[in-house]
C-alpha distance (Angstrom), angle and dihedral (degrees) to the residues before:
residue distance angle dihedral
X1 . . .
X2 4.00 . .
X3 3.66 105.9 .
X4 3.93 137.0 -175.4
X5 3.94 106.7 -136.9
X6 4.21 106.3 -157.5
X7 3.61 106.2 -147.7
X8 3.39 142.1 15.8
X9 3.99 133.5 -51.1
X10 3.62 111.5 -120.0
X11 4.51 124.2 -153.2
X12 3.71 111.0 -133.9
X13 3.48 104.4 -151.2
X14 4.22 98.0 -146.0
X15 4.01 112.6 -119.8
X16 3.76 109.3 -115.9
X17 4.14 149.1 134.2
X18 3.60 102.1 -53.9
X19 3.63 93.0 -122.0
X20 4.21 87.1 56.8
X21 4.10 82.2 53.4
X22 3.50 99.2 48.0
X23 4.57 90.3 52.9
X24 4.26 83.8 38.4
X25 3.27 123.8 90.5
X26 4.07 86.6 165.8
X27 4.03 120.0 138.3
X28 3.63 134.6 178.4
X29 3.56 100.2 -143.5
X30 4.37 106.3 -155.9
X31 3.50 113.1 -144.5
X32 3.65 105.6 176.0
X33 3.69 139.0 -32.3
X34 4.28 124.6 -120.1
X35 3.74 110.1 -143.2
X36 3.86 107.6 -150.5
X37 3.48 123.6 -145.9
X38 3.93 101.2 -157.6
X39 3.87 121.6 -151.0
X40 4.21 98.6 -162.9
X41 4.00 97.4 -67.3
X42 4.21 93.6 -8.5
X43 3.97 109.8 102.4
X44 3.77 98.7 -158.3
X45 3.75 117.8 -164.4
X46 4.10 111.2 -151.2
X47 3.29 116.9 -132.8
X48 4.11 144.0 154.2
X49 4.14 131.2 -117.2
X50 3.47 122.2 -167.2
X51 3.97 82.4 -28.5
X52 3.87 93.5 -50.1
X53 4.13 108.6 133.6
X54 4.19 99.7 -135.0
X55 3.81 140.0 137.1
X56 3.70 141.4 -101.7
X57 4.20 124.8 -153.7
X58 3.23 98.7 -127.3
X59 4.18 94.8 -136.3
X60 3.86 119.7 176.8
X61 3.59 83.2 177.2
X62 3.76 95.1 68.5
X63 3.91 112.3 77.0
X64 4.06 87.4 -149.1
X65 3.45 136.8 40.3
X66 4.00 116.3 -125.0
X67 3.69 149.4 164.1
X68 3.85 123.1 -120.2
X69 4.02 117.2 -111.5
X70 4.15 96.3 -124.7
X71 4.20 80.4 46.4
X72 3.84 93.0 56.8
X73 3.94 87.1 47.1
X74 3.61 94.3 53.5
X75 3.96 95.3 36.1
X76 4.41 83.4 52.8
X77 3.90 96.9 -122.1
X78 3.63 127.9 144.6
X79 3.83 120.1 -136.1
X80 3.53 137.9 -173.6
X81 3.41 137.6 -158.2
X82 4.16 124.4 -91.2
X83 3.85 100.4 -147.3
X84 4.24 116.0 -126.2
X85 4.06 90.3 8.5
X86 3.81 117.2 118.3
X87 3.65 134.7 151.1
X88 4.26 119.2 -127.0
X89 3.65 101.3 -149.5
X90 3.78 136.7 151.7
X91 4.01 107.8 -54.2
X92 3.89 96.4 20.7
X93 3.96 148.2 -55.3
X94 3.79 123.3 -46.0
X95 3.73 129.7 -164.3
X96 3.96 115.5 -120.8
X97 3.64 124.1 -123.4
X98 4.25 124.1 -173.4
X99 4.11 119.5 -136.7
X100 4.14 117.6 -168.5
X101 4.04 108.1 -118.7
X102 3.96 107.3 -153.1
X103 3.92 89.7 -172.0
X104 3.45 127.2 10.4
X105 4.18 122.1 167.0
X106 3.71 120.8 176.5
X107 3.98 112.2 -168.4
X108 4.23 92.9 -56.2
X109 3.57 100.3 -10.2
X110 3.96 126.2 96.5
X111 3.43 131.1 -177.4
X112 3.87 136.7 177.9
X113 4.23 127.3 -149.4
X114 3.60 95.3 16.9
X115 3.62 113.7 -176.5
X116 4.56 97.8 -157.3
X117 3.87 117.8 -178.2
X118 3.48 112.9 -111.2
X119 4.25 117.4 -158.3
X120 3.63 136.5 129.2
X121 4.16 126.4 84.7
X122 3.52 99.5 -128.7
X123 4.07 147.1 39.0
X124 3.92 111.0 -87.4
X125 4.05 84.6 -152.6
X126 4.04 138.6 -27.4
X127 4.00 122.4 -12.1
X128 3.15 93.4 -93.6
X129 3.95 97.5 51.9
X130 3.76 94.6 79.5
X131 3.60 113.2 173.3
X132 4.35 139.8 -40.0
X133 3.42 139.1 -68.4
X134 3.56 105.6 -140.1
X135 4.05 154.6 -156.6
X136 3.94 91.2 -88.0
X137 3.71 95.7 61.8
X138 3.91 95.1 29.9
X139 3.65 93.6 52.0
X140 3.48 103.5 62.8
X141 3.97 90.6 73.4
X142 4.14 134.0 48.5
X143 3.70 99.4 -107.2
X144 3.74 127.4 -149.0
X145 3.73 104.9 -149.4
X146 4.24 101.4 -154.3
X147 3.87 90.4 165.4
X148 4.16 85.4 156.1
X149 3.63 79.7 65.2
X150 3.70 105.2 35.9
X151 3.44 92.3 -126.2
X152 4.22 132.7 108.8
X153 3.78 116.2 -163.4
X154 4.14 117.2 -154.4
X155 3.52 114.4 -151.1
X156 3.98 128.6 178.0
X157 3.95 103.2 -145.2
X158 3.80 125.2 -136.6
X159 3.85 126.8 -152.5
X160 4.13 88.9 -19.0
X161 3.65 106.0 135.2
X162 3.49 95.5 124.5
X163 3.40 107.6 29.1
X164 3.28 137.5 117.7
X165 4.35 100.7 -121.7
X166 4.12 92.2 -173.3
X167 3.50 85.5 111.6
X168 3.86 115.6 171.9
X169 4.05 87.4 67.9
X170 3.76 132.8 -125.1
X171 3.54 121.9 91.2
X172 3.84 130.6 -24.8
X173 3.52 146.7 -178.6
X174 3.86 122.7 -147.9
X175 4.13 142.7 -159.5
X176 3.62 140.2 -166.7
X177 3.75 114.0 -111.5
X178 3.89 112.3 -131.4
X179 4.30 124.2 -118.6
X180 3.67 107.2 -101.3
X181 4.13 131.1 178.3
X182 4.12 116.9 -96.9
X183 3.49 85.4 -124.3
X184 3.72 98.0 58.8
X185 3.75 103.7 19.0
X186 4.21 114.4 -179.4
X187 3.62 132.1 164.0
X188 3.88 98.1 -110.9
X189 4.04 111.6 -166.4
X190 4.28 120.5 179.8
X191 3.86 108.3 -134.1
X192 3.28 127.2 172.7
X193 3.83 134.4 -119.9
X194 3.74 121.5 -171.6
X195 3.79 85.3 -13.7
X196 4.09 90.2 -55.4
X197 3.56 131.5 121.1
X198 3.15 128.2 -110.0
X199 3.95 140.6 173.9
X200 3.46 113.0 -121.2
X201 3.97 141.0 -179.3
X202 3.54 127.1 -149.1
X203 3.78 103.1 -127.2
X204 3.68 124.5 -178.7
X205 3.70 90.2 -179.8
X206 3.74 95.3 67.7
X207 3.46 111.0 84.8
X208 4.08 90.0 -150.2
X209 3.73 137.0 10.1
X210 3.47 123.1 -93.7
X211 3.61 139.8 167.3
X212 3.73 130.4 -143.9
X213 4.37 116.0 -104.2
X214 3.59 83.8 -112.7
X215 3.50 102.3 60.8
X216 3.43 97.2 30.7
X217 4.06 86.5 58.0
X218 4.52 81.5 53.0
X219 3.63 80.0 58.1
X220 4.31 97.1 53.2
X221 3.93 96.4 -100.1
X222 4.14 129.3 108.9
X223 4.27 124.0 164.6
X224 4.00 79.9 -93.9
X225 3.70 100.3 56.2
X226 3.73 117.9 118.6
X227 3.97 107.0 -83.7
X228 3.80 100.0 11.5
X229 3.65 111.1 136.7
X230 3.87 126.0 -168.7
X231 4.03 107.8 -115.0
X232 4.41 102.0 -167.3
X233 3.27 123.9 -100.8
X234 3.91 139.5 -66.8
X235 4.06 140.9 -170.2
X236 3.44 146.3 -134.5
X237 4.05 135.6 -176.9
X238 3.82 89.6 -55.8
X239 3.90 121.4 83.2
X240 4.00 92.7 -124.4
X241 4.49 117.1 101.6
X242 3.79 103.7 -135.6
X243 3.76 125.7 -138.9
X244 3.95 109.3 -117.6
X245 3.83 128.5 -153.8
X246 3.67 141.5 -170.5
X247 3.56 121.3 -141.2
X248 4.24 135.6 176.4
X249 3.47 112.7 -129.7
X250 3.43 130.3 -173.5
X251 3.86 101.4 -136.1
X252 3.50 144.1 -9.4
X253 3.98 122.0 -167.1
X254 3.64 136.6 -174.6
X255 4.07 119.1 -173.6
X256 3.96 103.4 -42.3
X257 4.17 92.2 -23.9
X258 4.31 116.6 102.5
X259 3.37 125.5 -172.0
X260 3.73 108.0 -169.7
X261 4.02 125.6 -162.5
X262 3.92 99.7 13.2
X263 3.56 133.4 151.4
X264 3.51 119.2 -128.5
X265 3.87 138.0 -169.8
X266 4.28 122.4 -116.6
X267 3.50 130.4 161.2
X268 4.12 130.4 146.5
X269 3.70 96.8 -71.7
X270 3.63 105.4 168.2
X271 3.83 115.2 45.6
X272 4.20 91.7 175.1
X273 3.86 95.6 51.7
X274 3.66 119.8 -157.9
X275 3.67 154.4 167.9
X276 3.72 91.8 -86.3
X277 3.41 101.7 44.1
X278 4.03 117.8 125.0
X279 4.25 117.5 -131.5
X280 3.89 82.7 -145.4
X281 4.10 141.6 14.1
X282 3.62 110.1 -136.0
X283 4.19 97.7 -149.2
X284 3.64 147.3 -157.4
X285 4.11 89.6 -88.6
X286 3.98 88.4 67.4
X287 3.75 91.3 49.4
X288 3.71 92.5 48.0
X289 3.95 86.7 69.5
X290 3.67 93.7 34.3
X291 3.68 138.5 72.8
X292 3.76 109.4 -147.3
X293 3.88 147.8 -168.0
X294 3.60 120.6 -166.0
X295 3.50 100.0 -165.8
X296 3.84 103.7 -171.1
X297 3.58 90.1 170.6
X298 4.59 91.5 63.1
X299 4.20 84.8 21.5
X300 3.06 86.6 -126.0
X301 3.94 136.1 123.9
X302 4.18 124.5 -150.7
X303 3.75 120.7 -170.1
X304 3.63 138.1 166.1
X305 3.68 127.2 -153.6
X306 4.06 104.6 -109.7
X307 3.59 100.0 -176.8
X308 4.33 137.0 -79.5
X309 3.87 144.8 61.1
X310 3.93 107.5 -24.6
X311 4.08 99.0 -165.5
X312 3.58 118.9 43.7
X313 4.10 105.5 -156.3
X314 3.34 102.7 172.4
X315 3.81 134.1 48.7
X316 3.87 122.9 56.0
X317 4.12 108.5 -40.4
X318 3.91 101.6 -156.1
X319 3.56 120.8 6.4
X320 3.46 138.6 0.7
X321 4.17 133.5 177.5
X322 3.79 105.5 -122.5
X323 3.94 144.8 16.6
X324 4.01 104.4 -66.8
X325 4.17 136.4 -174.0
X326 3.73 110.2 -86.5
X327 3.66 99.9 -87.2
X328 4.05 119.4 -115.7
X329 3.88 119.6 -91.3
X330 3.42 144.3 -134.2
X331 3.89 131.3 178.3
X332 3.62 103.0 66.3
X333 3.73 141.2 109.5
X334 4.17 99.2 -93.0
X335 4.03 78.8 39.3
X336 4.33 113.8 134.4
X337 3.32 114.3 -96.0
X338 4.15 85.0 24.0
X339 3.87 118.9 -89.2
X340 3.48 110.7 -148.5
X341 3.91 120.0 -151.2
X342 3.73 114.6 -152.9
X343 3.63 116.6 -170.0
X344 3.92 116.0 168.7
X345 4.18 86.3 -173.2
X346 3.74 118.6 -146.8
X347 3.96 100.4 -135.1
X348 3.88 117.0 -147.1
């Protein structure tokens, strides 16, 4: 997208031992700030189209950016189909339209003659929520996920291959980012559940983790384990309701953080399968308690743990129609039985 920026890029000079700064010549360059506007576990990104006041999902789990179809109605654009492009999302595979933006502005950016994919049957929230903002815009910056704060800073980093980017000090824990294609780029993270590993994605547009009934049978749990109890149901972009479960796990890791004795979400999320398809979706309820950078630029990811419930497990998962109570918690410290949060903290 060709974007006006209004203002000036600043250099971050990175805090460090003042040897470190004296060999570094590595800056964290801002260029802007996204406000958030959260809806319980919904990170909603204001923006304006053709002059219309609405909201994007911010979504790093969806490789494209993309307007509902019932948004387009109501917004009065015309779309038209892309031949042999469809999205795989959770509850099936939907074909891909294209609508012509005139205006478009997201926080500082502007842009003229957009052409925006349009797919999807139904709303993924309110009216006014009217489609995602997703990995293909998001990852061409380092982003500092401050979801306590409802705020996510972009930054273009200079000269910081090898430097630490957890940058408001204190301990951290970090994780290699995963290879993933241009044309369907996602933040892929390995965790760990019941000491197995599993492929996950980093998805801001799930309101809670889950993990597919595959993996979570790698891990030692079916529907028909001892203690499993059936949750509702949930959807994603596709047009299909999918079957949710809860599960007790002994542990779940990610780099040098454990979570022991936590209850965690699966259900058959993906009917279309596929090479890209994640074993689990690492939501918005683990960023809650974390502070993280998503440093595309090292692919890697730092994070501290900031406090709360970790794994929401009940409460809608993916979508819901209107504004709701924050939904009960599970997956932290005071959690029943006891989760246990073990964080050996890197320290800068």
């Amino acid at each position: 997208m060709r974007a006006r920026v209004a203002g000036a890029i600043v250099g971050v000079l990175l805090a460090m031992p003042a040897a470190a700064a004296e060999s570094s010549k590595c800056q964290l360059l801002s260029v802007g700030t996204l406000d958030l506007v959260m809806d319980g576990n919904a990170p909603l990104v204001p923006v304006e189209v053709n002059a219309q006041k609405v909201y994007l999902l911010m979504d790093t789990g969806a490789a494209m950016g993309m307007l509902t179809t019932p948004a387009a109605a109501r917004l009065n654009l015309t779309h038209h189909w892309l031949p042999n492009l469809y999205v795989d999302g959770v509850g099936g595979r939907v074909s891909v339209d294209v609508a012509r933006i005139k205006d478009f502005s997201l926080g500082l950016w502007t842009t003229h003659n957009l052409d925006f994919p349009v797919a999807g049957n139904h709303d993924i929230g309110p009216p006014n929520v009217v489609g995602l903002l997703g990995e293909s815009f998001l990852s061409r910056f380092d982003l500092d996920l401050d979801i306590a704060h409802s705020r996510v800073k972009l930054f273009k980093p200079q000269d910081c291959d090898d430097v630490v980017l957890a940058y408001w000090g204190g301990a951290y824990n970090e994780a290699d980012i995963g290879r993933s294609s241009q044309t369907n780029p996602k933040i892929w993270l390995t965790v760990k559940v019941n000491g197995t590993e599993l492929r996950a994605a980093l998805d801001t547009g799930a309101y809670t983790s889950v993990m597919t009934e595959r993996a979570a049978e790698k891990a030692g749990v079916t529907k028909d384990s001892p203690g499993v109890t059936r949750s509702g149901t949930s959807h994603g972009i596709g047009n299909d309701a999918v079957d949710d479960y809860i599960g007790v796990f002994d542990s779940f890791e990610l780099g040098d953080e454990q979570i022991r004795h936590v209850r965690l979400r699966f259900g058959e999320l993906f009917s279309h399968g596929g090479r890209e398809i994640p074993e689990m979706l690492l939501g918005l309820d683990f960023l809650r308690a974390h502070r993280m950078f998503v440093a595309h630029s090292q692919r890697k990811v730092y994070f501290t743990y900031v406090g709360g419930p970790i794994f929401q497990v009940t409460g809608p998962r993916l979508r819901r129609v209107a504004p709701q109570p924050e939904p009960l918690a599970d997956g932290a410290p005071t959690a029943a039985p006891p989760a246990t949060v073990t964080d050996t903290g890197k320290h800068p």
